[in-house]
C-alpha positions in Angstrom: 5.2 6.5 -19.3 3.7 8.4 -16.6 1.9 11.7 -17.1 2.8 14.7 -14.8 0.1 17.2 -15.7 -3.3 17.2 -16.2 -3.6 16.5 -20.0 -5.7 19.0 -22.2 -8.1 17.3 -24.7 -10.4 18.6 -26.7 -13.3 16.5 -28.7 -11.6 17.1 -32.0 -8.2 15.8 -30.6 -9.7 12.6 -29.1 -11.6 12.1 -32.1 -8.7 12.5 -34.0 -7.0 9.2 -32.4 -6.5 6.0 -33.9 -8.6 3.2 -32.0 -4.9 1.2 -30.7 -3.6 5.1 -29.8 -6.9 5.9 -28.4 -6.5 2.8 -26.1 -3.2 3.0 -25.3 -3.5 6.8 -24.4 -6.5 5.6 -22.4 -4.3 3.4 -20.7 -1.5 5.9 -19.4 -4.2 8.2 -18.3 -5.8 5.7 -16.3 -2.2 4.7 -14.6 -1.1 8.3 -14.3 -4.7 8.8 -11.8 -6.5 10.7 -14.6 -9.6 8.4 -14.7 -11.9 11.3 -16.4 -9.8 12.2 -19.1 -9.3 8.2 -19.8 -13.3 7.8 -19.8 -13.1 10.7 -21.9 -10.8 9.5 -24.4 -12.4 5.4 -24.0 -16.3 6.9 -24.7 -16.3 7.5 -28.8 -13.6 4.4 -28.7 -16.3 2.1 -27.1 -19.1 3.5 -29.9 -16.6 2.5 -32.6 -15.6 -0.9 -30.8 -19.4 -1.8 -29.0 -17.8 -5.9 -29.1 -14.5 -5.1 -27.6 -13.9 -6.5 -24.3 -10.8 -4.9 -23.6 -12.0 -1.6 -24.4 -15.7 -1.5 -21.7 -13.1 -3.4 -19.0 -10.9 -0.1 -19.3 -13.5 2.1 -19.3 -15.9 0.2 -16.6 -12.4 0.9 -14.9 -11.6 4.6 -15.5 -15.4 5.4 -13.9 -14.8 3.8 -11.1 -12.0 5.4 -10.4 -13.1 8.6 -11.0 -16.7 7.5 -9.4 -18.6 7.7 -11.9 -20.5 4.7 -10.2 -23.7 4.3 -12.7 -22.0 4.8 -15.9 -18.7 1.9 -14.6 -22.1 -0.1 -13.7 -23.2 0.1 -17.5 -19.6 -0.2 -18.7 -18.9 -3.5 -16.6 -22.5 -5.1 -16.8 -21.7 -4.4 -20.7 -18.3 -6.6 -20.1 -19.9 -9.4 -18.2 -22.1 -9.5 -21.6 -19.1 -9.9 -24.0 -17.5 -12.2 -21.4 -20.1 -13.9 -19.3 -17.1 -16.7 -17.6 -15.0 -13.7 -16.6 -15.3 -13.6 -12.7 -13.3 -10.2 -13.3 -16.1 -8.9 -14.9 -18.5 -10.0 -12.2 -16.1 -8.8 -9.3 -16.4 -5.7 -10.6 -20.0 -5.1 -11.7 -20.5 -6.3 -7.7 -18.0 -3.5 -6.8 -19.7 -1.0 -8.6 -23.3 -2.1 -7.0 -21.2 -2.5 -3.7 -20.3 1.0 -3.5 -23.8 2.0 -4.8 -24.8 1.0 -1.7 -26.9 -2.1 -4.0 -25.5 -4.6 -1.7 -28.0 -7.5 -2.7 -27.4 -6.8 -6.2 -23.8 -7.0 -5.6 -23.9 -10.2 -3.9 -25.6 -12.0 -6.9 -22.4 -11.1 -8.7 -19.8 -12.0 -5.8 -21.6 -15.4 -5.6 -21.5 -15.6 -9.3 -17.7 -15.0 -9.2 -17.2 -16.9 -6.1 -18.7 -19.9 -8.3 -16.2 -18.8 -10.9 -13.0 -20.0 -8.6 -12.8 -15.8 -8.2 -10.8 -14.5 -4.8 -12.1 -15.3 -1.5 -12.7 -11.6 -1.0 -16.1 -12.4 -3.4 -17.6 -15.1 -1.0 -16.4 -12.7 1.9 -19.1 -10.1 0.6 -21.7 -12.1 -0.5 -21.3 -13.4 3.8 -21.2 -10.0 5.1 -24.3 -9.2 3.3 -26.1 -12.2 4.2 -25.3 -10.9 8.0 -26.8 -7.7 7.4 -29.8 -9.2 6.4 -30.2 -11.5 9.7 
């Protein structure tokens, strides 16, 4: 389902959600191109689900895409916790240092994820950095 206007929500209606609604809502949001509202909606979900992968990996998403760069930096270091194989998580976390312009920090987690069997686009950055350095 795709949503047309920007959605209205207030604390007391997010709070009113069930978690798999909550989610799910989060969800459509996030594919509709309304990344706040879906961090909005994923925030109280996350207190109320701190061990849920699925849930920091949607919200680690929804701030990125509405660059919020520190807070999907907390939200995917967070998922690489939960899930510490997941060369996802660590293509993402070195995204989010990426475009924080943390591009040693970022490396360490491309490297990581290029270790991981990850996309050659990981082992790409960690090279580009190391050619900024020289």
């Amino acid at each position: 389902m795709t949503i047309w206007m920007k959605p209205t929500l207030t604390e007391e209606s997010i709070r009113a959600m069930e978690p798999l609604e909550a989610f799910r809502y989060a969800e459509e949001l996030l594919d509709s191109r309304f990344p706040r509202e879906a961090a909005r909606v994923l925030e109280p979900l996350a207190e109320v689900e701190p061990r849920n992968a699925a849930v920091w990996e949607l919200l680690g998403r929804a701030h990125f895409a509405a660059a919020h760069l520190g807070p999907a930096e907390q939200a995917f270091r967070t998922l690489v916790e939960l899930e510490p194989t997941s060369a996802w998580a660590r293509t993402a976390l070195g995204l989010s240092l990426d475009r924080q312009s943390r591009h040693r920090e970022g490396a360490v987690q491309h490297r990581i994820a290029a270790a991981m069997g990850a996309s050659e686009r990981d082992a790409t950055r960690v090279e580009l950095v190391h050619r900024a350095e020289d």
